[in-house]
N, C-alpha and C positions, 0 to 999 in steps of 0.2 A: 504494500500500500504506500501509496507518494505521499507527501504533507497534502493536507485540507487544511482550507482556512473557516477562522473559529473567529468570533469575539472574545474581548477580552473577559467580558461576562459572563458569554458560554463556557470562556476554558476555567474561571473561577466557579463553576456552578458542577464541572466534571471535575478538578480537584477537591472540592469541600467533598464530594459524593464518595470518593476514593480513601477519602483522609477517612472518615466516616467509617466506611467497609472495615478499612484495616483497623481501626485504635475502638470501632464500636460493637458492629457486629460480627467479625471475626470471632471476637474473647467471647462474645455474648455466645456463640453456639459452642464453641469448644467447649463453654461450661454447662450447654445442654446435652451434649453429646456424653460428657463427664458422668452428670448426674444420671440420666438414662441408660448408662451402664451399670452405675450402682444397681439398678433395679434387677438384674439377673439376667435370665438368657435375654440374647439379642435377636436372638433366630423370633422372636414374637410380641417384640419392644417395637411399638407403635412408637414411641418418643424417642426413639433410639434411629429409628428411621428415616422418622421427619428431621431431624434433629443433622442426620448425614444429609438429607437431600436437599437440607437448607445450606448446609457448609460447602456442597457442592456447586450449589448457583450463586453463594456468593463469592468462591474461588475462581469461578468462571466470568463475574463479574469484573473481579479486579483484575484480572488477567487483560480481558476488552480494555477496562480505563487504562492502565498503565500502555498497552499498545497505543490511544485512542493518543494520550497525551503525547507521547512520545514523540506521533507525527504530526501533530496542531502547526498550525502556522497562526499566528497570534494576529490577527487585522485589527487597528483601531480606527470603528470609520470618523474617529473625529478630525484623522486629517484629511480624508476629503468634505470638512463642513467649507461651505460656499460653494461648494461644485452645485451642478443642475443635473448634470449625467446623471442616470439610475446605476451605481453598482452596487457592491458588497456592503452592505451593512447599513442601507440606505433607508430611510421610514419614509414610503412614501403613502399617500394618502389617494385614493384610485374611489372610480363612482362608475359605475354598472350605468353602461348605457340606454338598456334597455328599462332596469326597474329604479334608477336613480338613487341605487342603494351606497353610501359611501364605505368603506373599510379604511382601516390604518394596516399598512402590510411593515415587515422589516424582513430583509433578504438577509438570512442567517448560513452557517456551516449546517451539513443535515445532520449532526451531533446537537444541536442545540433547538432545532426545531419545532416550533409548538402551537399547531393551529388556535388553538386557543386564545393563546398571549398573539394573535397575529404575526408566528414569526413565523416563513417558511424556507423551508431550504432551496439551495442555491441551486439545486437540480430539480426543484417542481417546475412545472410547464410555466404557470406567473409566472414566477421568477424570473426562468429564461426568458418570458416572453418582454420584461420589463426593459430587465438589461439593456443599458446602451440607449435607453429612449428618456425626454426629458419633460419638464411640466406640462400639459398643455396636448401632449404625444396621445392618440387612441393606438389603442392595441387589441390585439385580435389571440385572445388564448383558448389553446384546445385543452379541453380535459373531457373527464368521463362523463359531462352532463353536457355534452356537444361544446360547440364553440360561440362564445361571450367577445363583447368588445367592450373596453374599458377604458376609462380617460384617467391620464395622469393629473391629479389636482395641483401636486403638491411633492417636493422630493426635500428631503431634508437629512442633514447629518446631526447627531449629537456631539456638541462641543464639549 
């Protein structure tokens, strides 16, 4: 895997999660696994089980983060604040031309991505389809609900 680029928020939001893993729930199951052996045979230790097959995914866990960080490329899109261009890390504010419904979007690494918080990653169709266009720009994105045309309101960087 090559560097992906991250915010600096995302890449503080996958080290807190990592620091977490190791110094919280790492000890927390070792000392479930512990206890649930006190209880006698394992061969039929339901807590004994769960207990391995939680230290399992979070072994498998830290394994992704520590990879995930490894190859981070760190973007701050505060040095392109004054740009117009749509790139990385960009909040732009986009209005459905059809239902004239507005959204706040932010083009994030796909490690950080969260339709929710309006952030999406740098490989969804938006995304691509933003890129490289500036305030004022319609845009034509395909996705699974056919194809929408959207107007750029607004492109902004945080300072």
């Amino acid at each position: 895997m090559d560097q992906f680029p991250i915010t600096k928020e995302g890449f503080a939001v996958l080290e807190k999660e990592l620091h977490t893993l190791k110094t919280v729930e790492r000890p927390a199951v070792i000392d479930s696994i512990a206890t649930a052996r006190e209880h006698g045979d394992l061969k039929e230790n339901a807590e004994y089980h769960a207990a391995r097959e939680q230290q399992s995914f979070i072994e498998g866990r830290i394994q992704e983060l520590e990879a995930v960080i490894s190859k981070a490329q760190i973007i701050d899109p505060a040095g392109f604040h004054g740009h117009e261009i749509v790139k990385f890390g960009a909040q732009i504010k986009i209005v459905d031309e059809d239902t004239d419904e507005e959204q706040m979007l932010q083009i994030v690494g796909e490690y950080e991505s969260d339709m929710e918080a309006g952030k999406i990653s740098l490989t969804a169709p938006m995304a691509r389809a933003l890129i490289g266009k500036t305030q004022g720009d319609s845009v034509k994105v395909r996705s699974p609900k056919g194809e929408r045309m959207y107007e750029i309101l607004e492109v902004k960087y945080k300072a």
